[in-house]
C-alpha positions in Angstrom: -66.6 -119.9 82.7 -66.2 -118.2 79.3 -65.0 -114.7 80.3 -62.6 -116.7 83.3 -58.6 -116.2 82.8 -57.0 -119.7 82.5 -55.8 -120.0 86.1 -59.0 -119.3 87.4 -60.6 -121.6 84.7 -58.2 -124.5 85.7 -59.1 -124.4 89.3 -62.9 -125.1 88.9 -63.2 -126.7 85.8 -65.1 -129.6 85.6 -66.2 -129.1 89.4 -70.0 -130.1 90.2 -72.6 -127.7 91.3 -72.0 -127.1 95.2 -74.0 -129.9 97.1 -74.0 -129.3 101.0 -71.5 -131.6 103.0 -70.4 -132.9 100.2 -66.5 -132.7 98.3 -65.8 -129.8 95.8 -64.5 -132.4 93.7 -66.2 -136.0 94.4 -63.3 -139.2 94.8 -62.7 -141.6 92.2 -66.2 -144.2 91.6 -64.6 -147.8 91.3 -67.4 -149.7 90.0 -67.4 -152.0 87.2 -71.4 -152.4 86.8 -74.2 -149.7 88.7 -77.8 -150.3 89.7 -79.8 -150.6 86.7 -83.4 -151.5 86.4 -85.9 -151.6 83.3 -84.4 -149.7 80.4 -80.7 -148.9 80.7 -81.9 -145.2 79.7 -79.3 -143.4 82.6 -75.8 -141.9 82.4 -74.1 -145.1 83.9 -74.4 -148.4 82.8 -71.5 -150.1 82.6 -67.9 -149.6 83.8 -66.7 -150.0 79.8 -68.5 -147.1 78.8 -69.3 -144.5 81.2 -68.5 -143.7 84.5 -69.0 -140.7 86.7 -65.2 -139.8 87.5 -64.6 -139.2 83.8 -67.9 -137.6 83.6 -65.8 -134.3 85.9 -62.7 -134.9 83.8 -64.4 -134.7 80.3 -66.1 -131.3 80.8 -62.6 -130.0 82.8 -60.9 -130.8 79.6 -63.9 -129.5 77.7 -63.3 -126.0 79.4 -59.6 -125.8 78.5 -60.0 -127.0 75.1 -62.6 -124.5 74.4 -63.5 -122.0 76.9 -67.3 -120.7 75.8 -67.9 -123.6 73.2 -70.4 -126.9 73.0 -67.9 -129.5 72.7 -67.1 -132.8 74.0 -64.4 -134.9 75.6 -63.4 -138.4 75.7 -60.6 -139.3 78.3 -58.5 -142.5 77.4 -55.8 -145.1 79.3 -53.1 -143.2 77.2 -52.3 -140.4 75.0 -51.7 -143.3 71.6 -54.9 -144.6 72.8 -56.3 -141.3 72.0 -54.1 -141.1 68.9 -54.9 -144.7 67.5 -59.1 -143.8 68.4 -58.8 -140.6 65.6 -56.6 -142.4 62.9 -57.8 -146.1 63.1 -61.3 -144.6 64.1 -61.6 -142.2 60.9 -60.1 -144.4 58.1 -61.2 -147.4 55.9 -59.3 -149.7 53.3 -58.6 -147.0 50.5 -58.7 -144.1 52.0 -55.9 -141.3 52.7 -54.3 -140.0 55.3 -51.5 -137.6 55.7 -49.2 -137.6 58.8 -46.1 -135.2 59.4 -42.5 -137.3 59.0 -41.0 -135.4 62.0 -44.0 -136.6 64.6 -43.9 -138.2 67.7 -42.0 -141.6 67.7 -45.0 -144.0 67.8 -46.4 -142.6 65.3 -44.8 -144.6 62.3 -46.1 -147.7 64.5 -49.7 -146.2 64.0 -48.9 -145.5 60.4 -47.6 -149.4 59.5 -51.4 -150.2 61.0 -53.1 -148.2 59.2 -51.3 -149.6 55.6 -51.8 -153.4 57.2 -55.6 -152.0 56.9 -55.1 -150.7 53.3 -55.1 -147.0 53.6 -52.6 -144.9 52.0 -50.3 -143.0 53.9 -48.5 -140.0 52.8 -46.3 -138.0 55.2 -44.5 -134.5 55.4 -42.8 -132.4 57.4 -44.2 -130.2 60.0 -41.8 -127.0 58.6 -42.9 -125.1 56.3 -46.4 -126.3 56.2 -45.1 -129.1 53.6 -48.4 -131.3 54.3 -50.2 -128.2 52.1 -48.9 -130.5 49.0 -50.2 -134.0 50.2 -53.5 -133.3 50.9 -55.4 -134.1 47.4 -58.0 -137.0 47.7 -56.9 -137.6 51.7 -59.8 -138.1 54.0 -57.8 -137.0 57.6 -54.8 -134.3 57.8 -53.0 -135.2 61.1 -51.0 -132.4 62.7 -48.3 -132.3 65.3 -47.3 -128.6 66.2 -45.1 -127.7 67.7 -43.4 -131.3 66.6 -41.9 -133.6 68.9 -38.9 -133.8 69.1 -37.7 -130.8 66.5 -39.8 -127.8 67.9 -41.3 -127.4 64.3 -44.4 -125.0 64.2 -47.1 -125.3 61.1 -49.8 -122.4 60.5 -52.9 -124.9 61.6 -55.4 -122.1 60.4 -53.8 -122.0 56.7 -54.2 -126.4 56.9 -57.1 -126.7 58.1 -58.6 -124.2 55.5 -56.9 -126.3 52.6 -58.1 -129.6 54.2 -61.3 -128.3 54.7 -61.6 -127.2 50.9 -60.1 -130.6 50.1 -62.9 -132.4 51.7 -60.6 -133.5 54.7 -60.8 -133.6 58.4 -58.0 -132.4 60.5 -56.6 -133.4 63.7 -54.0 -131.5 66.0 -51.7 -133.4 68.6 -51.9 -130.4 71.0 -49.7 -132.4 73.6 -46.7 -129.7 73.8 -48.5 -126.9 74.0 -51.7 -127.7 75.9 -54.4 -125.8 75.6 -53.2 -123.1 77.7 -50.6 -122.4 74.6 -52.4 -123.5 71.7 -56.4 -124.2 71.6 -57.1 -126.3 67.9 -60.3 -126.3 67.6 -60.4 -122.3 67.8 -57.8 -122.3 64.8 -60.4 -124.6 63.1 -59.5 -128.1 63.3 -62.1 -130.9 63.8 -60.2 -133.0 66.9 -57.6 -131.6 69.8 -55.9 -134.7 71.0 -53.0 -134.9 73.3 -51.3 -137.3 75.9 -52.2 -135.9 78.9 -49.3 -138.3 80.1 -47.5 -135.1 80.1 -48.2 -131.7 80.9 -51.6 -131.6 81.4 -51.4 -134.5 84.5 -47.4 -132.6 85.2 -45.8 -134.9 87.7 -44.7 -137.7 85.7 -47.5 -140.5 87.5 -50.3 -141.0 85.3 -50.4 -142.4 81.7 -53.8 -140.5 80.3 -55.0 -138.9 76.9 -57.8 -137.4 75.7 -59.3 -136.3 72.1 -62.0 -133.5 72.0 -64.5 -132.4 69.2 -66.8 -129.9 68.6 -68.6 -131.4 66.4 -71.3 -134.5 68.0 -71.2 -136.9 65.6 -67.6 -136.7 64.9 -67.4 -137.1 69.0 -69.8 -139.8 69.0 -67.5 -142.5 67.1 -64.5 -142.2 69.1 -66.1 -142.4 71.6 -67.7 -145.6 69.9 -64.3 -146.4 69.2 -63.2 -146.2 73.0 -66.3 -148.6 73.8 -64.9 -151.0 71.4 -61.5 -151.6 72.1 -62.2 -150.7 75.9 -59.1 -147.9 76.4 -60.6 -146.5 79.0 -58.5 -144.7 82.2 -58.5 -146.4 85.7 -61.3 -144.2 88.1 -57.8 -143.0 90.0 -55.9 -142.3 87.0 -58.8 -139.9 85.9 -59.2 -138.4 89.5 -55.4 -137.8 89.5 -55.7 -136.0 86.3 -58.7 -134.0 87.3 -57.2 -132.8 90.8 -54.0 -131.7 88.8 -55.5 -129.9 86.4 -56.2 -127.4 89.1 -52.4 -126.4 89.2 -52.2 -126.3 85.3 -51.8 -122.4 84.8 -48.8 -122.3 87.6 -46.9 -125.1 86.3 -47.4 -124.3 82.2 -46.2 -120.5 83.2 -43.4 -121.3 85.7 -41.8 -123.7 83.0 -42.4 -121.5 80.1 -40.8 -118.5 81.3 -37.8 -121.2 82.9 -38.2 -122.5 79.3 -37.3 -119.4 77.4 -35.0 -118.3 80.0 -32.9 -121.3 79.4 -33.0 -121.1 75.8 -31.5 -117.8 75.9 -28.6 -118.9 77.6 -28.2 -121.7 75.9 -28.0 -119.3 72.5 -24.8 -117.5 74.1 -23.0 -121.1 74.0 -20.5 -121.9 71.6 -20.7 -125.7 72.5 -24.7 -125.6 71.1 -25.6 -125.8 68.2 -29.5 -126.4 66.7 -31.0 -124.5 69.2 -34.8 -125.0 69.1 -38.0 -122.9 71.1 -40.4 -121.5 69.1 -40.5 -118.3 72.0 -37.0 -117.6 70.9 -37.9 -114.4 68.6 -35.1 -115.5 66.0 -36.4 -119.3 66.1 -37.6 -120.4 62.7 -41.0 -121.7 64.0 -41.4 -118.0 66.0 -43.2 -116.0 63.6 -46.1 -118.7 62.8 -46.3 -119.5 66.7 -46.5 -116.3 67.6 -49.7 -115.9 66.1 -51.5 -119.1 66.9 -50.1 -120.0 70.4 -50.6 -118.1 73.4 -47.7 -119.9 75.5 -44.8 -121.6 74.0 -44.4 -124.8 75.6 -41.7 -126.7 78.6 -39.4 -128.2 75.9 -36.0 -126.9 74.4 -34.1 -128.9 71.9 -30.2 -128.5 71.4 -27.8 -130.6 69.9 -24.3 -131.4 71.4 -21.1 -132.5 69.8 -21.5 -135.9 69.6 -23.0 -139.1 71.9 -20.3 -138.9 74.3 -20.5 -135.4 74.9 -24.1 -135.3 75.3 -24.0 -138.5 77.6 -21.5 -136.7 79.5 -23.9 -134.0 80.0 -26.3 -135.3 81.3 -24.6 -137.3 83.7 -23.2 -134.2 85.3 -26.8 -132.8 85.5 -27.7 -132.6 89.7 -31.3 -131.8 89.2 -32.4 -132.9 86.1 -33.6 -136.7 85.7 -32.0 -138.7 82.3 -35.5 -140.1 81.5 -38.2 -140.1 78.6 -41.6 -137.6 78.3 -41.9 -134.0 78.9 -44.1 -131.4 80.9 -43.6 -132.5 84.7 -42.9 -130.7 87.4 -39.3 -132.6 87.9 -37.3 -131.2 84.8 -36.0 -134.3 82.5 -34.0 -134.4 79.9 -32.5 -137.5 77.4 -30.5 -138.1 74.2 -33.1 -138.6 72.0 -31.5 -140.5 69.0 -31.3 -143.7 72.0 -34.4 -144.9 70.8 -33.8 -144.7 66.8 -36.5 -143.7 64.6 -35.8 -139.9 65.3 -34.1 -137.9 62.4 -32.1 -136.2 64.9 -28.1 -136.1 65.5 -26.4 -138.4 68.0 -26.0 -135.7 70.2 -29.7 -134.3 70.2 -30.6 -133.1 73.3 -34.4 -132.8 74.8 -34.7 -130.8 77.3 -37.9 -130.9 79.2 -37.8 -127.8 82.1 -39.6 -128.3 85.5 -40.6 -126.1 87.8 -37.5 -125.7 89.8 -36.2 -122.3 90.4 -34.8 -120.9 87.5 -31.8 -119.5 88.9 -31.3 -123.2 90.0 -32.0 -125.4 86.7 -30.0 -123.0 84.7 -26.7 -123.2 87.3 -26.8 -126.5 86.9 -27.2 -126.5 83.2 -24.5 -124.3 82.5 -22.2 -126.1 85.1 -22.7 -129.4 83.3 -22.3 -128.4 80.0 -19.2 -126.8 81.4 -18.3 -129.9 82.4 -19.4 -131.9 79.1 -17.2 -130.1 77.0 -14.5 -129.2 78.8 -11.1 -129.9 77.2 
């Protein structure tokens, strides 16, 4: 479905060939072993490492992430699953690998295992394309753009060119943009990996991730790795995913354009400051997204004037839900600095838009910051 457009390609990807009388897209297979006589030479095996529901998922995923291209998927119980199969698959004792500083909060969990293991671990920041000076002697370049929570944007083409002449690999967590706004492997990098926990799936019910690769062998060991440590997705969960992939390109474009809309207002504001959305054509990640991402994401960060304004804000919100993640249909939105580890200000907000009626969302956005800072 090469010369598709993404809304048609999200429909009927990964669909089977028509069979007569039977489902467009087949229900989930529960089965933990399948009939298997003489040689086990067949697709299915063994519930641990294959299984036919993932089977329509993989190539779905396969068609987003590269419409046109060979490549493969491997689906996994959640998006650090899929994280943790790259970095822990890729590394040995000694080697070096470079992560961005400003990444997603688990990340520094994945980085203490990886120095338990005895490989070095250098970081930098996302802005600025700051990993550019880490990179001699690393094996693996891990990128997160745009980052989460800060909205940075790195030029992936310019990294992965240096990597590349370094002798690295590089790896993209694509889970903001999706591959409806951003497609890695296109820009050159060697893995596309994302939770799928969040836009991808959209309504907030299904932990998932997934990690594609154009190149076999590369493929091959994670999903080795996957085999191994057995983070494999329930039959439903992958189902689920699969049957709300087919509402991908109304949801991404309904909460982008929400997305940018809110960040404009949100720029009149007096009350907000560190505005962050790479779409916003005087945001300091615009000019390197704008050439390497084709949407610009559900997420707008802002900070408030401290923890009690910001908690007061979001208590007056009517139709936004105080709660972790991004990219679901119900918009969400938290104060991130709650959790520690983020570098961000007490009153950081982010704000995670839904596809609620604009008009709506941004009412009740203004009326609670109205509220929030009022007197």
């Amino acid at each position: 479905m090469s010369t598709t457009n993404d809304g048609t390609r999200a429909v009927r990807a990964g669909l089977p060939a028509p069979e007569q009388y039977e489902p467009t897209l087949p229900g989930p297979v529960f089965a933990a072993h399948f009939h298997l006589s003489g040689e086990p030479v067949g697709p299915y095996t063994y519930g641990r490492d294959t299984n036919p529901t993932w089977t329509h998922l993989e190539r779905a995923i396969s068609e987003l992430e590269a419409p046109g291209r060979q490549v493969e998927t491997t689906v996994f119980a959640s998006g650090m699953a899929a994280v943790s199969a790259v970095l822990l698959s890729r590394s040995r004792a000694g080697d070096v690998v470079v992560l961005p500083d400003d990444g997603y909060q688990a990340l520094p969990l994945v980085r203490e295992q990886l120095e338990a293991y005895g490989i070095h671990v250098r970081t930098a920041p996302t802005g600025g394309d700051a990993q550019l000076r880490a990179l001699d002697g690393a094996k693996l370049l891990w990128l997160e753009t745009p980052s989460n929570p800060g909205l940075d944007v790195c030029d992936v083409r310019r990294l992965v060119d240096a990597a590349h002449g370094a002798g690295a690999l590089v790896a993209v967590d694509n889970t903001l943009a999706t591959p409806l706004g951003q497609r890695p492997l296109e820009l050159g990098a060697d893995f596309s990996v994302a939770s799928d926990t969040k836009a991808m799936t959209g309504h907030g019910d299904i932990l998932l991730g997934h990690v594609t690769c154009g190149d076999p062998q590369l493929a091959a060991g994670v999903r080795r790795w996957r085999k191994v440590v057995g983070a494999i997705p329930g039959p439903m969960e992958a189902w689920l995913a699969h049957r709300s992939l087919a509402t991908l390109q109304l949801r991404v474009d309904r909460q982008c354009a929400t997305a940018l809309a809110l960040a404009e207002a949100l720029a009149g504001r007096a009350d907000v400051t560190g505005l962050r959305y790479p779409g916003l054509p005087d945001d300091p990640s615009h000019p390197v997204a704008v050439r390497q991402m084709r949407r610009f994401g559900s997420v707008v960060s802002f900070v408030l004037d401290g923890k009690e304004t910001a908690e007061r804000f979001l208590e007056a919100l009517e139709l936004v839900d105080d709660a972790t993640s991004f990219g679901s249909v119900r918009s969400t939105a938290e104060r991130r600095a709650r959790w520690g580890g983020d570098a961000v200000p007490e009153g950081f907000i982010r704000f995670s838009v839904g596809a609620e009626d604009p008009e709506d969302l941004l009412a009740d956005v203004m009326k609670a910051l109205d509220r929030a800072t009022a007197g």
